[in-house]
C-alpha positions as CSV (number, residue, x, y, z in Angstrom):
1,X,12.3,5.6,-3.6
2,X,12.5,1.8,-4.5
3,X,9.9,-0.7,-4.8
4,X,9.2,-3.3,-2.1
5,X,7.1,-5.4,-1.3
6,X,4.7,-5.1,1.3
7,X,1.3,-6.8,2.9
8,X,-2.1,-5.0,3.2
9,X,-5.9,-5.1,2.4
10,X,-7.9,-4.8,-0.4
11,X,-11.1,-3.4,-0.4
12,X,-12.2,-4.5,-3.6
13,X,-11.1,-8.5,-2.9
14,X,-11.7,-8.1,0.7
15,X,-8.6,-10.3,1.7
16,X,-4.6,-9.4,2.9
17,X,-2.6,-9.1,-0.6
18,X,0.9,-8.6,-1.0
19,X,1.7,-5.5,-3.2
20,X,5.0,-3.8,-4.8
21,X,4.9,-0.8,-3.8
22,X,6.8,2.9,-2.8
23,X,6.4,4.8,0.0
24,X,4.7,8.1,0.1
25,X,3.4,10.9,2.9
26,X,0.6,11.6,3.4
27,X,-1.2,14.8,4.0
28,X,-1.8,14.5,7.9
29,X,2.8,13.2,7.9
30,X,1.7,9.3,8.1
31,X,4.4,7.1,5.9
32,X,2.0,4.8,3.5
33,X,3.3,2.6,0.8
34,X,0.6,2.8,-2.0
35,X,1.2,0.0,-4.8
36,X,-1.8,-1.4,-7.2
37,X,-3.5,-5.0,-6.1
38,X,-2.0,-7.9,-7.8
39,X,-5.8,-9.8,-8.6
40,X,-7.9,-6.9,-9.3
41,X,-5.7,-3.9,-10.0
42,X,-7.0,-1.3,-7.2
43,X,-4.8,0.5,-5.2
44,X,-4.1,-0.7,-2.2
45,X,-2.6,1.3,0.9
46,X,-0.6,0.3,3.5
47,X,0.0,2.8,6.8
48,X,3.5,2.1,8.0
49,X,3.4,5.0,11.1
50,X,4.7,8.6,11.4
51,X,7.5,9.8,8.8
């Protein structure tokens, strides 16, 4: 899948940070685009609803 950009939390910064990232599924079916914080490099997770 491609790379896009997307909007969601980082723990480590605790602020909203937009991420590149790609879309995967996770174990319980949930889509979640996964892509690495811009500021501090952490991975930051996004839960985009049921694949």
């Amino acid at each position: 899948m491609a790379e896009e950009k997307y909007n969601g939390y980082c723990v480590k910064c605790k602020e909203k940070r937009d991420f590149t990232g790609k879309v995967e599924i996770s174990k319980t079916g949930m889509r979640m685009a996964k892509g690495p914080c811009p500021v501090c490099g952490t991975t930051v997770n996004r839960i985009l609803g049921k694949a």
